[in-house]
Each structure stands twice: as structure tokens, then as C-alpha cells.
Kinemage of the C-alpha trace (Angstrom):
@kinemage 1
@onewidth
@group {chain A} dominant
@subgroup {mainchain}
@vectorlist {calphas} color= white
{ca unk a 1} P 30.335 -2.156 0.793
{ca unk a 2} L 30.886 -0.036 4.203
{ca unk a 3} L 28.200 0.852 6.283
{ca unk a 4} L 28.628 4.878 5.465
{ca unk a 5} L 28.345 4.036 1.476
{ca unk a 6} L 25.034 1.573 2.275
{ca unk a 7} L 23.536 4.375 4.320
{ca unk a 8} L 23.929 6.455 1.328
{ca unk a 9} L 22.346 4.122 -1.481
{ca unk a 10} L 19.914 4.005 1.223
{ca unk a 11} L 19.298 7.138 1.553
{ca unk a 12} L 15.579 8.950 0.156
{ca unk a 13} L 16.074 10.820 -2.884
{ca unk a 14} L 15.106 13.996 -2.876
{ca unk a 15} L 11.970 13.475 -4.968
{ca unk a 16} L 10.727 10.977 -2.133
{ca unk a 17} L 11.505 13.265 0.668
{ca unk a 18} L 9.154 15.535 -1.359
{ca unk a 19} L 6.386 12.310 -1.833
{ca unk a 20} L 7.082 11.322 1.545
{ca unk a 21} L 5.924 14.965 2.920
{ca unk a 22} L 3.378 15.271 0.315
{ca unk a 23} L 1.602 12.301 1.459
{ca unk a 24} L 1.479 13.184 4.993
{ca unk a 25} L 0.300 16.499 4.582
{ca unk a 26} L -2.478 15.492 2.497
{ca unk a 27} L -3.642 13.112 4.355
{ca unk a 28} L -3.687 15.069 7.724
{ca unk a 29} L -5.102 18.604 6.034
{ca unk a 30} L -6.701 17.107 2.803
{ca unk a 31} L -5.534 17.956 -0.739
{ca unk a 32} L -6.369 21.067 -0.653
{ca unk a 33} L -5.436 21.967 2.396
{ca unk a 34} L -2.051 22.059 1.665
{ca unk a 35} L 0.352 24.246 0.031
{ca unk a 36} L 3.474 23.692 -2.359
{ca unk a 37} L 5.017 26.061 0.048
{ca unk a 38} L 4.392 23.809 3.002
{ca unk a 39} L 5.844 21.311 1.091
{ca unk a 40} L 8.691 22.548 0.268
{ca unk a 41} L 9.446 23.878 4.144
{ca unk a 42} L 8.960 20.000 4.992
{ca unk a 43} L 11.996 19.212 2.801
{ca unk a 44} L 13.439 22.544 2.997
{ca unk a 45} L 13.320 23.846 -0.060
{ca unk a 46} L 11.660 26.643 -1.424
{ca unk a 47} L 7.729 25.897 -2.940
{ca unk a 48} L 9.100 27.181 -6.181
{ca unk a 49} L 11.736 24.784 -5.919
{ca unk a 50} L 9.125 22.088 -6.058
{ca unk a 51} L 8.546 22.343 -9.285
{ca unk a 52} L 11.980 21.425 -10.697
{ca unk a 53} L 10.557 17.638 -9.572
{ca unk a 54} L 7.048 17.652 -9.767
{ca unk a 55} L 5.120 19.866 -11.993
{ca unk a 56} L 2.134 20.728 -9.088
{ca unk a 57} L 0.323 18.993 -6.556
{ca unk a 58} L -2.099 17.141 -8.822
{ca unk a 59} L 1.770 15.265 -10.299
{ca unk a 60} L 2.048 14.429 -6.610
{ca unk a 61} L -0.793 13.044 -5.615
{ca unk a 62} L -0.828 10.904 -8.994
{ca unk a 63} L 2.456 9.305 -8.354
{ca unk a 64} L 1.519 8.773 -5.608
{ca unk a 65} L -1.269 6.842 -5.864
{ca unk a 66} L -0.533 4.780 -8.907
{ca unk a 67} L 3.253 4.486 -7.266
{ca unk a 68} L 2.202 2.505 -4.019
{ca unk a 69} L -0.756 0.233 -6.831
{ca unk a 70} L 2.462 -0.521 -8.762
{ca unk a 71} L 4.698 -1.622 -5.812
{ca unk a 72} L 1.737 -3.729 -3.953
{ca unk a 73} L 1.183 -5.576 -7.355
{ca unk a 74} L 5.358 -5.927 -7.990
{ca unk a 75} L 5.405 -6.972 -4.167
{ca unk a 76} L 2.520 -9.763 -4.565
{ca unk a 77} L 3.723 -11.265 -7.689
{ca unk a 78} L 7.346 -11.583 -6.294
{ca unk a 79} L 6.094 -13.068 -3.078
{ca unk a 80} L 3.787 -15.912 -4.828
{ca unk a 81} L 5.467 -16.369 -8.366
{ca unk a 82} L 8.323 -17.055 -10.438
{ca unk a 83} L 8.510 -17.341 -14.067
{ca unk a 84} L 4.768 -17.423 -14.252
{ca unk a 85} L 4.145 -20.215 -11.476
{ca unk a 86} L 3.547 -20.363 -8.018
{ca unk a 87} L 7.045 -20.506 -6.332
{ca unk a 88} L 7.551 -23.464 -4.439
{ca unk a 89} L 6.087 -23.754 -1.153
{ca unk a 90} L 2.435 -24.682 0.166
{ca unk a 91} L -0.287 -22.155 -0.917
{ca unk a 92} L -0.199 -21.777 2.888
{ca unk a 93} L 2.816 -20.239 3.031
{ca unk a 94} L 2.249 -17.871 -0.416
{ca unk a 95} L -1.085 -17.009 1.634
{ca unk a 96} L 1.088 -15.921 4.916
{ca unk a 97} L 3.591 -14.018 2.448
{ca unk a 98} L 1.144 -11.948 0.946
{ca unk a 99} L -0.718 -11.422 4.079
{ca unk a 100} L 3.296 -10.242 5.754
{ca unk a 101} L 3.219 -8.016 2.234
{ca unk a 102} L 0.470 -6.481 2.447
{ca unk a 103} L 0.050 -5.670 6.813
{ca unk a 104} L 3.475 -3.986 6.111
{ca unk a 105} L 1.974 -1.440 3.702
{ca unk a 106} L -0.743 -1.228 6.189
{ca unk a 107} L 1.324 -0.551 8.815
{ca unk a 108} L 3.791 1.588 7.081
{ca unk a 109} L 1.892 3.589 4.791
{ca unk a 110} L -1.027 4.512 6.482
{ca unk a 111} L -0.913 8.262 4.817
{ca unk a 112} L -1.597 6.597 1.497
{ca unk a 113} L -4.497 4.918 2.699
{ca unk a 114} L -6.132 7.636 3.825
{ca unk a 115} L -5.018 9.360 0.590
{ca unk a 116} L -6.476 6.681 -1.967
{ca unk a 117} L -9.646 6.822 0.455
{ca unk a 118} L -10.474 10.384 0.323
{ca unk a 119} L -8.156 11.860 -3.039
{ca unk a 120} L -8.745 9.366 -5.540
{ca unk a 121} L -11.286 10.783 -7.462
{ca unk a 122} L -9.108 13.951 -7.911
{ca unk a 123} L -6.609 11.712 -10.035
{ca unk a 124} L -7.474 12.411 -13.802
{ca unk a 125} L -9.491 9.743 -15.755
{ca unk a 126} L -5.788 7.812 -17.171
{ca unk a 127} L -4.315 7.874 -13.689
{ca unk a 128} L -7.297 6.702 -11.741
{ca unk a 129} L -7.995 3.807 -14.578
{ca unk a 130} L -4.158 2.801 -14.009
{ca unk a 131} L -4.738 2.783 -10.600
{ca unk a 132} L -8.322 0.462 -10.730
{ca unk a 133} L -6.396 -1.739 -12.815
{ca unk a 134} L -3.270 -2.344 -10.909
{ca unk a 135} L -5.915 -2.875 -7.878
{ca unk a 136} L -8.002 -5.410 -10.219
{ca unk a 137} L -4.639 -7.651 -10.292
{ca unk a 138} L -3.314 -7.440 -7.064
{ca unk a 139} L -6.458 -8.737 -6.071
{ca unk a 140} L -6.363 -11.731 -8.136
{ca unk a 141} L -2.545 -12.662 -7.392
{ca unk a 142} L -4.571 -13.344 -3.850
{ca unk a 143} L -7.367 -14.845 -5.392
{ca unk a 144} L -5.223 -17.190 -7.101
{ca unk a 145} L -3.597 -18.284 -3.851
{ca unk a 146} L -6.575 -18.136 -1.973
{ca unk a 147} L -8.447 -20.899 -4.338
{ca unk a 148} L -5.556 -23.172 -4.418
{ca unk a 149} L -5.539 -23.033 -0.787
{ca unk a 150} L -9.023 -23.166 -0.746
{ca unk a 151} L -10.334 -24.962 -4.068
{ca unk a 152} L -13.912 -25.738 -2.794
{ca unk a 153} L -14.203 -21.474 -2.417
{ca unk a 154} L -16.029 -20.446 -5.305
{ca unk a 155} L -13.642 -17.591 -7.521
{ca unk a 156} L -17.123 -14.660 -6.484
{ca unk a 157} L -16.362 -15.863 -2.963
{ca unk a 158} L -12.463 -15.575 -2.655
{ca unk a 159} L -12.087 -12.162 -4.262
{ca unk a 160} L -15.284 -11.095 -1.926
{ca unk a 161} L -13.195 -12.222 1.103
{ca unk a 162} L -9.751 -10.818 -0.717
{ca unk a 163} L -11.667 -7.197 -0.463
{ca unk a 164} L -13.046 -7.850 3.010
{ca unk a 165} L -9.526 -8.613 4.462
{ca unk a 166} L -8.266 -5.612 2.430
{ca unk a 167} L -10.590 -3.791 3.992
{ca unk a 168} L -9.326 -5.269 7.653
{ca unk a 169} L -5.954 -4.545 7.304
{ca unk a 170} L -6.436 -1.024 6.057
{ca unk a 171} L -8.082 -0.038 9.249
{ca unk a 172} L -5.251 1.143 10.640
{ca unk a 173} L -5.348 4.835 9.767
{ca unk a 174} L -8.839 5.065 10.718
{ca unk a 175} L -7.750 4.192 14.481
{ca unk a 176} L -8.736 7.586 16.500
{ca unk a 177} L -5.635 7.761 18.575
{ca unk a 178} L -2.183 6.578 17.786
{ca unk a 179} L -2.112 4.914 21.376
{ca unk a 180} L -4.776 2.439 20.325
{ca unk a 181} L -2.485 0.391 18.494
{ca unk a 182} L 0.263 -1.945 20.182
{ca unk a 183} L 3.603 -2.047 19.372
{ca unk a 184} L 4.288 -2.492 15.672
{ca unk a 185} L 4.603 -6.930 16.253
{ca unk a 186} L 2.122 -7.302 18.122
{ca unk a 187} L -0.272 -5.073 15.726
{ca unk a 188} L 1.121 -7.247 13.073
{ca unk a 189} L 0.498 -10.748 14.674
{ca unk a 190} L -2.928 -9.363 15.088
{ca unk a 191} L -4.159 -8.860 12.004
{ca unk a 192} L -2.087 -11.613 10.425
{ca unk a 193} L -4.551 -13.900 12.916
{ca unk a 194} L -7.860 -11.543 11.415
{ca unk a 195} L -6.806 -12.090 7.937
{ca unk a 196} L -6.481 -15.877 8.247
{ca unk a 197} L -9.328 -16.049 10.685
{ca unk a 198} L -11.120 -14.038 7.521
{ca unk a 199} L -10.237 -17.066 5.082
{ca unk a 200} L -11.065 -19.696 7.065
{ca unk a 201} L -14.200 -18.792 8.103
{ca unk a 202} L -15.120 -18.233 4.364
{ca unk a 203} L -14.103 -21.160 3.910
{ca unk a 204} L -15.942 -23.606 6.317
């Protein structure tokens, strides 16, 4: 394949230009701070023309948030198992994958951090159970790793520590100036070291 035709699978539909906007805009003005007309000048289309992708806002903030639940669950599972066992490889290493996995969305997607922080609740009752749920078994894909890196941890105690390293790596967003983090490896390094420091010490 040539390097013009990879650029164009490559390419953002437009339906993820439109979640891509969405996502920021909510996240720096709030849900309802924000219009489907400033949408659609972010992707340059009309407001109206929104709609022949997304019915409203509320369809955009739901895929959204069960979206990014879906791909860190597809993303853990891929990284630690294969036909329902852990790949091969130390729970060590499936430990440092998911960590890799996981600081990437942190690092990446901050907007949908912020947005599952302060929008979830808006998500109707189906969508916001789908999203608990995908959460619920993301975090035991780590707590499965965790334990068999760790088997004296008691299960309570490795999906406590699962949550608290969550928690760790999706401080980013909540950073008051953009300036306070490093460059983009270093920031990852870091909280690769917090998140094992995290696991070890519940561990000793």
C-alpha cells in the first residue's frame, strides 16, 4: 500500500471528527455549554448537518462514553489474553502492558476523562449501566494480572489498588496548566513508575 492510500484509511471519518470536537467542547464548556452549531463549525458543517450522524447531543455524549469503556476493555483483554488465557509472558510484563494501555488513554484522551467525570450521570439509565459494566471488567482483566503477579494480595485488595492507580493515571486532565506536564515520555515513564510503585507497595 502507498503512503497517500495509508494516509487515507487513516484518515478520521467524518463521524469522529464530529466525536472528536464533541468531546473537547464538552469538556472545556460542559454539556450544556455547548451548541450543535458549535459543533458543527468545528468540523465545518452546518449544526443541522449534525444530525444526519448523530441524532443530538445526548447520542454524542453516549457514544462517547460507552465508546472509549468498550475500547479500554477490547484494549486490556488483547494486551493480557488469547483464547481465554493469559498470553505468554510473565504477569510482569501483562502488568507493564496494561499499565502502557491504559497511560496512553490517559495521556491521549484526557477530554473523555473529564467527560465521564462530570457528564456521566446525564447518560440514560441503559447507557450508563453499559458503561458501569464495561468498567466492572476492565477492572478485573487487571485484577486478574495483578493477583497472579501478586498471589499473596487478597482479590478486595488488588481491585482497591486497580481503582487507586486508575485514579493516578487519570490525573492528568485535572493538571491546572498544560505546562505542568513534561514532554509526553517523560510524563509516561512517570506514571508507569507511580503505577508500579502503587502495586508494590500494596503488596509488601
Amino acid at each position: 500500500m502507498s503512503t497517500h492510500a495509508a494516509a487515507r484509511v487513516a484518515a478520521p471519518t467524518r463521524r469522529e471528527q464530529i466525536l472528536r470536537e464533541a468531546a473537547r467542547l464538552f469538556a472545556e464548556r460542559g454539556f450544556h455549554g455547548v451548541g450543535v452549531d458549535e459543533i458543527g463549525a468545528a468540523v465545518g458543517i452546518s449544526g443541522p448537518g449534525l444530525y444526519r450522524h448523530f441524532p443530538g447531543k445526548d447520542a454524542m455524549l453516549a457514544e462517547l462514553l460507552v465508546g472509549i469503556s468498550e475500547r479500554l476493555l477490547a484494549g486490556g483483554r488483547l494486551r493480557v489474553t488469547e483464547d481465554g488465557a493469559f498470553r505468554g509472558g510473565s504477569p510482569d510484563a501483562l502488568l507493564d502492558a496494561l499499565i502502557e494501555g491504559h497511560i496512553d488513554f490517559a495521556l491521549d484522551d484526557r477530554p473523555l476523562i473529564t467527560l465521564h467525570d462530570r457528564e456521566l450521570d446525564r447518560l440514560r439509565d441503559t447507557d450508563r449501566k453499559r458503561v458501569r459494566q464495561l468498567q466492572r471488567q476492565y477492572v478485573e482483566v487487571w485484577v486478574g494480572v495483578v493477583r497472579a503477579l501478586y498471589p499473596a494480595l487478597a482479590e478486595s485488595e488488588a481491585r482497591v489498588t486497580v481503582h487507586a492507580v486508575f485514579g493516578l493515571l487519570n490525573s492528568t486532565p485535572h493538571l491546572t496548566r498544560p505546562e505542568a506536564l513534561p514532554d509526553r515520555t517523560a510524563t509516561a515513564a512517570l506514571l508507569h513508575r507511580l503505577a508500579r510503585g502503587a502495586f508494590e507497595a500494596a503488596a509488601s
